[in-house]
Every structure is written in structure tokens, then in C-alpha cells.
N, C-alpha and C positions, 0 to 999 in steps of 0.2 A: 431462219437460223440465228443464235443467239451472237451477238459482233463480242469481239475482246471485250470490249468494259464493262458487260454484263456476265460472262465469262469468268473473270477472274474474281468477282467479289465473291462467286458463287463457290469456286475452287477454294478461299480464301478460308469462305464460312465452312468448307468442309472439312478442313484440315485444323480450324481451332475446334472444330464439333470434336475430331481422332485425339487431335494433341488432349483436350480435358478426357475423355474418356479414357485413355491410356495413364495420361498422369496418375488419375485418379483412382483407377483399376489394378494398373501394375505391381507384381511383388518381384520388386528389385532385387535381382540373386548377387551374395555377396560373391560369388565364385562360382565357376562351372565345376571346380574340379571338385572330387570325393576327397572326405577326410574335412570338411571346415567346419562341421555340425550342420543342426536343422535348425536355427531361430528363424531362418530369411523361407524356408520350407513350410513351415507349418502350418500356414492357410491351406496348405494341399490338404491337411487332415479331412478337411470339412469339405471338399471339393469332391476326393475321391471315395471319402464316404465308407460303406461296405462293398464296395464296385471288387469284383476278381479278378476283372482283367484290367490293367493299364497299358496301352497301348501306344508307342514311341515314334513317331514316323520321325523324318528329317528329310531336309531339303535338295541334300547331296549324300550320296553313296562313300565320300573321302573327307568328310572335315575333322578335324581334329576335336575342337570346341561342341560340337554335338556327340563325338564318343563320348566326352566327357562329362560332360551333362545326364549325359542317359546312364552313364556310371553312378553318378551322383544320385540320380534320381532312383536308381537300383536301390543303393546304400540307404535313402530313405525308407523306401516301401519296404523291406526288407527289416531293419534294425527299427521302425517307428510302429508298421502299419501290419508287418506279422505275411508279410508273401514269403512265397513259400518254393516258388518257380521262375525261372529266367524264360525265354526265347526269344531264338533268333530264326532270322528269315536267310538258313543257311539250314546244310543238309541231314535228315533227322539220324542215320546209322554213323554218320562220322562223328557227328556231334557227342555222341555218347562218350569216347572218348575223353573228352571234356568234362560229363558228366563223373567219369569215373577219377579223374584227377580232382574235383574241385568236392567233392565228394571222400576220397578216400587219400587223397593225394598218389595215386598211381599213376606212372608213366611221366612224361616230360611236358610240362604246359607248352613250350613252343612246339613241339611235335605235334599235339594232340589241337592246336590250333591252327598251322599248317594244315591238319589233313581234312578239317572240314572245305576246301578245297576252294572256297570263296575268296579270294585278294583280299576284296571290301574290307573285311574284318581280318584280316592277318596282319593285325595293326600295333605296335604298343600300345595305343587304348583302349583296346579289347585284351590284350595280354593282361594289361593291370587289372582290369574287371576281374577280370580268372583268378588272377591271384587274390584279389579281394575277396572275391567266393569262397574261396579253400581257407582262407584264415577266417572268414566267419563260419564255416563247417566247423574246423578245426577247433573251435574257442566256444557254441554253440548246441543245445541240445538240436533246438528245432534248423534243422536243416534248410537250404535253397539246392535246386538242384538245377541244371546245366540242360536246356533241352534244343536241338535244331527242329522248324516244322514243315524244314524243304524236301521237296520230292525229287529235286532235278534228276539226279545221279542215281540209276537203279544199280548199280553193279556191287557197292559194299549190301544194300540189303537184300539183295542175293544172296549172295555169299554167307551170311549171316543167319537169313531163314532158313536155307539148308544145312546151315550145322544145327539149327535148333531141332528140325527135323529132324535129322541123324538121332538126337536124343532120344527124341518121344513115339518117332514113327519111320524104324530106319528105310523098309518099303516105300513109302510113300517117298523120302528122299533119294533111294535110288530112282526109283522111275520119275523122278522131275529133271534131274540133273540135264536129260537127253534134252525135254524142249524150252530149258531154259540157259542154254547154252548163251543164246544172242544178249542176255541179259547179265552175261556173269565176268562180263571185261570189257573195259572203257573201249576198244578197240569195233567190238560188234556193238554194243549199248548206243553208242553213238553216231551208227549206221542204222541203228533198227527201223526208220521210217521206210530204209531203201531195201529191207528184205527180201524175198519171196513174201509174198500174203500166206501161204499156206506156214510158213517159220512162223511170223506173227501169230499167226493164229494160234498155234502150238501153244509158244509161250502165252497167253493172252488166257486162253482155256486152261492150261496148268497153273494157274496163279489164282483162278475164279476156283478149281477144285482143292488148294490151297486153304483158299479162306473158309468155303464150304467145313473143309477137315477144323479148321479151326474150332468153326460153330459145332457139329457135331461130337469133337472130341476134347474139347471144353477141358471139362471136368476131368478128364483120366490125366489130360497133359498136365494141368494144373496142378494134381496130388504128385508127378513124379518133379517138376520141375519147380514148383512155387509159383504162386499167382502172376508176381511182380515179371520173371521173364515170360511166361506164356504173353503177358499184355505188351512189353515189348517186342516178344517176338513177332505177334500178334499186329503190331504197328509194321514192323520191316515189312508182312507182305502186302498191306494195305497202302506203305508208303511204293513198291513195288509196282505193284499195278496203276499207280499215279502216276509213276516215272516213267515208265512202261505206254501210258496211254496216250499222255503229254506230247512222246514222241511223234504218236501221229496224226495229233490235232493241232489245226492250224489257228484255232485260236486259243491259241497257249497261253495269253494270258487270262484271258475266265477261267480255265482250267484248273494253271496253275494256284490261284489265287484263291476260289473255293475249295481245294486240295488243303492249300494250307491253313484256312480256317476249319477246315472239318478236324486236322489235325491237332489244332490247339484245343480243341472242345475235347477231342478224346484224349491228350497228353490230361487234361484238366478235369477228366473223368475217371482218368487210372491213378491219379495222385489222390483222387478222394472227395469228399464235401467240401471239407475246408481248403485245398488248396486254392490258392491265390497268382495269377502270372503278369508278371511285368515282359512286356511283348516289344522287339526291337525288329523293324523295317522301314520300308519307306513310304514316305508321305502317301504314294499314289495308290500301296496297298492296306495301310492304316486306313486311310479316309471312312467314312461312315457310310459314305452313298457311293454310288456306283458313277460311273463315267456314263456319260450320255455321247452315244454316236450323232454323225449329221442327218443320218436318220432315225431317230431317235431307238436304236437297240441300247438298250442296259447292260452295262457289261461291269458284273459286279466285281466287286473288291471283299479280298480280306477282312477290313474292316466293315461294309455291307453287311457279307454271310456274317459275323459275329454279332455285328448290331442286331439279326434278326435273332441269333440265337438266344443273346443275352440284355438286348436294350441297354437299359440304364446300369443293368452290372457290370461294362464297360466304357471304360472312360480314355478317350483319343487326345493325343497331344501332339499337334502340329509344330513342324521344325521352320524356321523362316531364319534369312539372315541378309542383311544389306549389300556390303561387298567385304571380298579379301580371297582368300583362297581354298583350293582343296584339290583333293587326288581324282583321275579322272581318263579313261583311255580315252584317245585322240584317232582314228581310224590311220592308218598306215604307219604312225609312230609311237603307240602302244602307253604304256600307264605314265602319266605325267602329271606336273602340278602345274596348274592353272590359275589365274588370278582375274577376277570382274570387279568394273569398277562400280561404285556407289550405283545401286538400281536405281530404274527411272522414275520424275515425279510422276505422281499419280499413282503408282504402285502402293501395294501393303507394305512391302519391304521398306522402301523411303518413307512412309508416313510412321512405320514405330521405329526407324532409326530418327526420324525428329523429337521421340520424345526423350534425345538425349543421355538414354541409360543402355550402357552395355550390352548389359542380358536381363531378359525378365520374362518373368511368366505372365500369360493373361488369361483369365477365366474369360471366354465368350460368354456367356451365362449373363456377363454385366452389360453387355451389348443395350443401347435402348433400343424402344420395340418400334420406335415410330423419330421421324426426324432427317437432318441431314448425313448424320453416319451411317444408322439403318440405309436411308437410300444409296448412299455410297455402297455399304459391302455389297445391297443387292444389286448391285451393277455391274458385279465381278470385278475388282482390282487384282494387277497380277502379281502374279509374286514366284522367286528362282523354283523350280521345281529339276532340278536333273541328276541322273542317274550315275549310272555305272560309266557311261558316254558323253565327252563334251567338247566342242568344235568353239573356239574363238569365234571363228567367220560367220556362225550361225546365231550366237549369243541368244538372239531375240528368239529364237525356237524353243529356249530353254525357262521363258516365262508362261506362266500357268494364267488363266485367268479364272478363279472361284472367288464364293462366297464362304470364306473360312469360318462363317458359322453353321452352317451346313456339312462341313468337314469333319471338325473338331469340335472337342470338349473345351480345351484351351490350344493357348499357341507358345512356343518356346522360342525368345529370340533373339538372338547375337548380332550385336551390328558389325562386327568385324572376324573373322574368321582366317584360321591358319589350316595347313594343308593336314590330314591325317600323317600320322608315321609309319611306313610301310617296316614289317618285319623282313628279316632276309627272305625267307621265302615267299612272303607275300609284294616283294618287289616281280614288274613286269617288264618284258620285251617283248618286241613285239618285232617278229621277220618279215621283212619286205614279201608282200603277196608275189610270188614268181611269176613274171609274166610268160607267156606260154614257147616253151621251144618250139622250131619247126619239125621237128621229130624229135622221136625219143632215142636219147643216148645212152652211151658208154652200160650198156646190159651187161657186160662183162666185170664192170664194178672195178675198173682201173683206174690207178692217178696212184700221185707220191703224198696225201696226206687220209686221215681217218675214214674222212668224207669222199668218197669217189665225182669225180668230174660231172660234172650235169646233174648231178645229184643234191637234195636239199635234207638237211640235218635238222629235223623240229624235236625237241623238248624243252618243257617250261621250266624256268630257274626258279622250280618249287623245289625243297626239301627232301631229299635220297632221289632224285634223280636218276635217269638211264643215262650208259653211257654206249657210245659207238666208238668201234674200232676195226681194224684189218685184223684180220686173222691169219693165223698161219695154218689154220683145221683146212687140206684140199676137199673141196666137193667133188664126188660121186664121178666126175669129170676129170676132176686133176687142175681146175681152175682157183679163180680165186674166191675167198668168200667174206662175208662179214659178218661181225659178231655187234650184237644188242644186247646189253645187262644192266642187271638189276639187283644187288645185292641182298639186301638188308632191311629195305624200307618198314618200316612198322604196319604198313597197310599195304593190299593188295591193287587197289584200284591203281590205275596210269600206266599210259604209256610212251614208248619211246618210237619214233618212225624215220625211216628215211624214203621221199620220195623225190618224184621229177614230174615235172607238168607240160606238158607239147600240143600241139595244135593237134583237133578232129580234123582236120579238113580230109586227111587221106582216106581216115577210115568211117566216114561218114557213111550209115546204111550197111556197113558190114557187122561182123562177129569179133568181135575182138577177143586172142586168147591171150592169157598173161602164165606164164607155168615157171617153177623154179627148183629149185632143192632147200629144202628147209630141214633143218634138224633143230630141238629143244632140251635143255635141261632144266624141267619147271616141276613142281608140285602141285598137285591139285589144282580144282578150279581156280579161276580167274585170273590162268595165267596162260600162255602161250604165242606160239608165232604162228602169224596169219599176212598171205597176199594180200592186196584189193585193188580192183580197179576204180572210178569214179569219172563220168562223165557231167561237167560242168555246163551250162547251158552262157550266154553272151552276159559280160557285165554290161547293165545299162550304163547309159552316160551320165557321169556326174557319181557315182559310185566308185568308193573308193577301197572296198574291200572286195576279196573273190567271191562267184555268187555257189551256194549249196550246190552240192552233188543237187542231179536229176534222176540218175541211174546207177547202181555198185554192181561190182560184180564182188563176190564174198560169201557162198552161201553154206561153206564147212565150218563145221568148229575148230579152232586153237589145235596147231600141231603139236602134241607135248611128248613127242617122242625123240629119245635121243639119237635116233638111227635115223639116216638120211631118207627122208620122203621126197615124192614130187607133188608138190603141189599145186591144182591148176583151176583158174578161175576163168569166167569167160561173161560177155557183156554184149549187147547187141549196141550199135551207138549210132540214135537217130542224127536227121537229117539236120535238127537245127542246132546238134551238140555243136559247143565252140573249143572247148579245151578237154582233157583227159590228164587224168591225175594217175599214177601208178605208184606203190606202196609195198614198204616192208614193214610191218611191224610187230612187236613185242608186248605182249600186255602183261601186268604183275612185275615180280619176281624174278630172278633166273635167268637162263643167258640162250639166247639163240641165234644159228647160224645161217644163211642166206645166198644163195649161189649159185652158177646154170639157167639166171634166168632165161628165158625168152618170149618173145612179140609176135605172134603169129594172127594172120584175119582171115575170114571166109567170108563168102557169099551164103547172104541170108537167105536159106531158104525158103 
């Protein structure tokens, strides 16, 4: 083994090997933000070439100084290099939205970025982007257009394929409506892994006959609607059955992540030859190669599926930064800002924050092919890599260990960093997980404020918001009841719920029925009130959030009648269940009322 003073001349030699390579490679950017021109830019010409895609990862999901970079770097590709297309690794039917503001200036940019539904980007430097966008439309013959290439969220492009439907093939949208019920409100979308299999399958097979109609009817839909939506609509149910599938694959991220590369190839195929896309996510799904498990399965990446689709016509840009801050949810005390200090020696991040310069780009490309740097990167050094999620106490978990030439094309990197700026409705809270009652209470829905006694009140303080309150409407009973609304919202997806959460122990091995009175005043799909049950299995120790339903009970669709129904759910709930959740909720739009529950079990027979 080598002692310290063999050691360090070695560390010594390798860090002046980094430091001259860096000095010597770096294009010092005079400013992160958009609006300073391109002089400090323009070695990028010759970098990115004829390349169609440039693709933007970053280190963290909340810095400020990387929105505004990637802003920056928009504004070039765009005004120098002739692109033609945005995206983001957020969701494809909301996003559009965005598209149609930045585009035609229609609707309200903070709205219309609120409803893509993602925090991450409900930033003021993604709002500036937008507005940059529309005023180069605005001023512009050749256009950039606004595109999301996520699938998470199936419930707007539901709602969406079936009004296209209605258009071109009203048959075929009525007889969807019935099996895609579970797909058409965040309330079932979001249960759908815990269905019945025979619902899944419904929806699952309605969505494959779908696409089928697509292909066969091409051409007719095409001459009534215009190319441009058949190909969007065209996307909803493709984006649909991603969302849809996602749910009941457990390994969501391959899934997801070749989902969204297949996505950018066809967004970049219905825009034409010449379009061109500047692409925004994160590091781990930009990257080039794929992640390598401890048994060596591949498990590709975004950047991967595109590398193979397009090679060298995509060009990756790695996000690094030494220390400072950004936005970041914390498990139990929900979106905050976070601060790390100066990364460890021996890291990437420490070694290009010695070369003294703020921010700067760096071509890998200038890498030498043989030496002590070469050996260095290929010995993996680490560098910040973290997400959406980030824990203090864990710090060290959120270091990566690659060879960032094997990643990226270049690297982008800031030695110091501020927290992103959350917009009003992309600010987060986060409600104490309930820990479990000994039984479940107050079924009667009593107490002197909105919220009934034993009872928990969950919505997110996003933009048009539900609200709860007591009612004066008597149930079917002559009891009390409670009202859930929803005004105005510009979009349908979200909802509002109130539940309570209690120990399995009693009802362990039995049936559990849950039944109430519900009445609605909603509109059309993807709105309505619905029970549920959810039986929760033990949180392991050292976990600090509640663990997924195991079991639902839920298997009607949205009561959207204005005349008091009973509605009744029922659950078997094994031996190892720990807790049990019970539920009112609201999905969309519109207002409904809730009342007469009750808790009844049987022996299983």
C-alpha cells in the first residue's frame, strides 16, 4: 500500500494535470443569466455543430443558477443556432398549455405553469424562460415551441383524447369512456396499480384499440381535423398508455425514462426534418450511457435511448456545482432550501472549483486520451448529483461517482449556487404523516371547525385549489355532512380529500365495509366524488414517510349525481396489514357532499 509521501505528490501531480486542463479548455461564461449576448457563447457553434438535440441535465432539481443557464443557453440555440423546440422532463398534455401561451400568447403564464404540475419548474426561472419564449414568437417569423415529454400524469390526456375522439369518431368515444373511467381523475389514476386486474385490463385493452384506430384511421381523422392535432392527439394516447403502464411497473424508472425518449423522437418527428430541440432534465436522465446495477443489468436512460437513436446528432451537457444552495424536499418537513458546503477533495466538483472561475463550460472532447487526468476521470471522481429529495444527515449519499466523459458531451459549472425561486403555487408543505389512530373516529363528521375531529384535511397549496367546509345540505339521514369544492380551476386534474388513518389490528383477516351518502354537482368526466379504503402495510424502521397502499378498496367510478347516493366500498385486510386509511374525496371541478358514513367488517369467507 502506497504510505502519505508517495501519496500526495501523486494527488498533487493530479490536480495540476485538472487545474492546466481546465485553465486551458474552459470558456469562462461572463453571466449565467439571459439577455448578456453570445461573445463568451460562441465556441458552442462549433461544438454543437449540426447536432438536433442539445440536451441540459443539472445537478439539482432547485437551483437557481442552473435555470438560468439553461435559459441562457435556450436564448442561444434559439436566436444563433436556428432550434426550433424547448422540452421539459414535465408532463406532455399540461405542458401544452404553455405551448399555446408562448405561442399565441393565450391564457395566463403563471397558470399555464402551475398546471404542468411539477414544483421543480414552478420557479421564476422557468416563468422568465416563458416569457422569453412569447416575446421571441411574438417579434419572430420562425417560431420555438413549448413542449413537456412526461408521461406521469394520465388523467389530462384522457380527458383530452376523448374530446379529440368526440370529434372524429363520436362511437368509439362513447364506448371508451366506461373502461377508462380509472384513468380519467387523479383520485383513481392514482390508485390504478391497486384495481381489480380485470378494470386494468379494460382500460389497458381500450387504449391499445385506441391507438390501433389511430393507425387505421389516419387519414380520414387527418382531413377532418388537420394533421398538426391528429399528431398531438395522437401523442395523448400514446403518452396515456405510458402513464397508465408506469403505474404497474415496478421498475419505473426504465420505463419511465425510455417513455420519455421515445417521446422527444416523435415530438421531433411531428415538428418535421428541420426541427431542432433543446431538452431540460436531470443529470441521471440526460446522461449518455445507462446506469450499471451491482449485478451488472443496464438500466437505460433517456439520454442512453437517444444516444442510440441519434448518436452524435445529440449533444449532453452536464450540470456540476461546488457548494451553496437550492430547493429541495426533506421527508417529513416537505420543500425547503438547503445549503452544502464546499465538496470533498478529490471530487470533480472541488477540482473545477480550483480553477478559480465561477461558471464555465467545458468541452470533454479536450480531455487527453492517456496521462494522469485521463487516469483520474477513469477512476470515477464524485460529484453532487441529487434530485427532487435531500436529507442533510445523509449528504454523502447524494455524491455520484462517474466518469463524466462517458456522460456528457461537456460539463456546465457553477462554483457557488443560490436556492431556485419557488412561485406561489409551486411553493410546498408538507402534513405531518398521521400516525395511526386506535380506531377510527368521529364517522359522524362532528367538531366546531371545517375539519371534523380525527379527521385529516390534505390539499396542496397549488393554484385554484379545493376547499372544505361544513355544510348545512342534511343527508338522507338528517345528519351532518360535508361539502368539498372546486370552482374555477383552468384544468381538471386534482383533488381535494379528507381522511383518517387507524390501526389494522381489529380488523385484521376480515372484510371491511366502508359505505356513505354522497351526492355531486360536477360536469363531465374527470370529475366526481368517490370513497376508498387503503390498507397500508408496517413502515420499516429508519423510514421516515408512510409506506404505499397494498390493498384499495374503490372499484366504482365518480359519483356525479346530484341526488343522494349510497356509496359502498369493501376491502379484505390481510394479516400483515399495519394501518388503514379511509377517504372522501373530490376529483376536478364542482362541489360534493359526504355524510351517513359507516364501518362495518365480516368474516371472510
Amino acid at each position: 500500500m502506497a504510505n502519505s509521501e508517495t501519496t500526495a505528490p501523486r494527488e498533487n501531480h493530479v490536480m495540476d494535470a485538472t487545474l492546466a486542463w481546465v485553465r486551458s479548455n474552459a470558456i469562462p461564461l461572463a453571466s449565467v443569466e439571459a439577455g448578456h449576448g453570445f461573445a463568451d457563447l460562441e465556441p458552442l457553434r462549433a461544438i454543437i455543430g449540426d447536432a438536433r438535440i442539445v440536451s441540459l441535465g443539472e445537478a439539482t432539481h432547485g437551483t437557481r443558477e442552473f435555470f438560468q443557464l439553461k435559459h441562457r443557453l435556450l436564448e442561444y440555440c434559439v436566436s444563433e443556432l436556428g432550434f426550433t423546440m424547448f422540452g421539459i422532463e414535465a408532463s406532455y398534455p399540461e405542458c401544452l398549455r404553455i405551448n399555446d401561451y408562448v405561442l399565441a400568447g393565450t391564457g395566463n403564464p403563471t397558470d399555464a405553469l402551475a398546471s404542468q404540475r411539477f414544483w421543480t419548474w414552478d420557479t421564476e426561472e422557468v416563468l422568465a424562460l416563458i416569457e422569453w419564449m412569447r416575446v421571441w414568437n411574438s417579434t419572430h417569423a420562425r417560431k420555438v415551441k413549448f413542449y413537456g415529454f412526461d408521461m406521469q400524469f394520465p388523467t389530462e390526456a384522457a380527458l383530452r383524447l376523448l374530446d379529440y375522439l368526440k370529434r372524429v369518431a363520436p362511437d368509439l368515444a362513447a364506448a371508451s369512456e366506461a373502461p377508462l373511467w380509472p384513468l380519467c381523475d387523479d383520485v383513481s389514476a392514482d390508485r390504478f396499480r391497486l384495481l381489480p386486474e380485470a378494470t386494468r385490463n379494460a382500460a389497458l385493452d381500450c387504449i391499445a384499440r385506441i391507438l390501433d384506430a389511430f393507425s387505421q384511421e389516419g387519414l380520414a381523422w387527418v382531413g377532418e381535423t388537420g394533421e398538426l392535432d391528429w399528431q398531438l392527439a395522437r401523442m395523448h394516447a400514446i403518452v396515456l398508455d405510458q402513464g397508465a403502464r408506469i403505474r404497474l411497473d415496478n421498475a419505473e424508472h426504465a420505463s419511465r425514462d425510455l417513455a420519455m425518449a421515445d417521446n422527444v423522437a416523435a415530438l421531433l418527428e411531428l415538428e418535421g426534418p428541420d426541427a431542432k430541440a433543446v431538452l431540460w432534465a436531470h443529470n441521471g436522465h440526460a446522461r449518455k450511457v445507462p446506469y450499471v446495477t451491482d449485478d451488472k443489468t443496464l438500466i437505460p436512460t433517456m439520454g442512453s435511448r437517444l444516444h442510440e437513436l441519434f448518436g452524435r446528432a445529440q449533444i449532453v451537457v452536464g450540470f456540476a456545482f461546488n457548494q451553496g444552495s437550492f430547493q429541495a424536499i426533506e421527508w417529513g418537513q416537505g420543500l425547503k432550501d438547503h445549503t452544502v458546503a464546499p465538496s470533498p477533495e478529490g471530487s470533480l466538483d472541488h477540482a473545477l472549483a480550483a480553477a478559480g472561475m465561477p461558471a464555465l463550460l467545458l468541452d470533454l472532447a479536450t480531455t487527453p486520451a492517456a496521462g494522469p487526468l485521463a487516469d483520474w476521470l477513469a477512476a470515477k471522481p464524485q460529484s453532487w448529483s441529487i434530485g427532487s429529495v435531500f436529507s442533510a444527515e445523509h449528504a454523502a449519499k447524494f455524491l455520484d461517482a462517474a466518469d463524466p466523459r462517458q456522460l456528457y458531451d461537456l460539463l456546465a459549472f457553477v462554483e457557488a449556487t443560490t436556492a431556485a425561486r419557488a412561485n406561489p403555487a409551486g411553493r410546498r408543505t408538507r402534513s405531518p404523516d398521521a400516525e395511526p389512530a386506535a380506531a377510527a373516529t368521529n364517522l359522524a363528521l362532528a367538531g366546531s371547525s371545517d375539519v371534523p375531529e380525527g379527521w385529516q384535511w390534505s390539499v396542496g397549496k397549488r393554484a385554484h385549489g379545493h376547499a372544505l367546509a361544513r355544510s348545512s345540505t342534511p343527508t338522507p339521514s338528517g345528519g351532518r355532512s360535508v361539502c368539498i369544492s372546486r370552482a374555477s380551476a383552468p384544468w381538471l386534474w386534482g383533488e381535494g380529500h379528507l381522511e383518517q388513518t387507524f390501526s389494522a389490528e381489529a380488523w385484521r383477516g376480515k372484510r371491511l365495509r366502508f359505505a356513505g351518502a354522497v351526492r355531486a354537482e360536477v360536469s363531465g368526466l374527470g370529475t366526481g366524488a368517490q370513497l376508498y379504503i387503503e390498507v397500508r402495510p408496517k413502515r420499516p424502521e429508519g423510514v421516515a414517510w408512510m409506506m404505499p397502499a397494498s390493498a384499495l378498496a374503490m372499484i366504482q367510478p365518480p359519483v356525479r349525481s346530484a341526488q343522494w347516493q349510497t356509496y359502498t366500498i369493501e376491502v379484505e385486510v390481510p394479516d400483515h396489514a399495519d394501518s388503514i386509511v379511509i377517504g372522501l374525496a373530490l376529483a376536478g371541478n364542482g362541489a360534493a357532499w359526504f355524510g351517513d358514513l359507516e364501518l362495518t367488517a365480516s368474516e371472510i369467507s
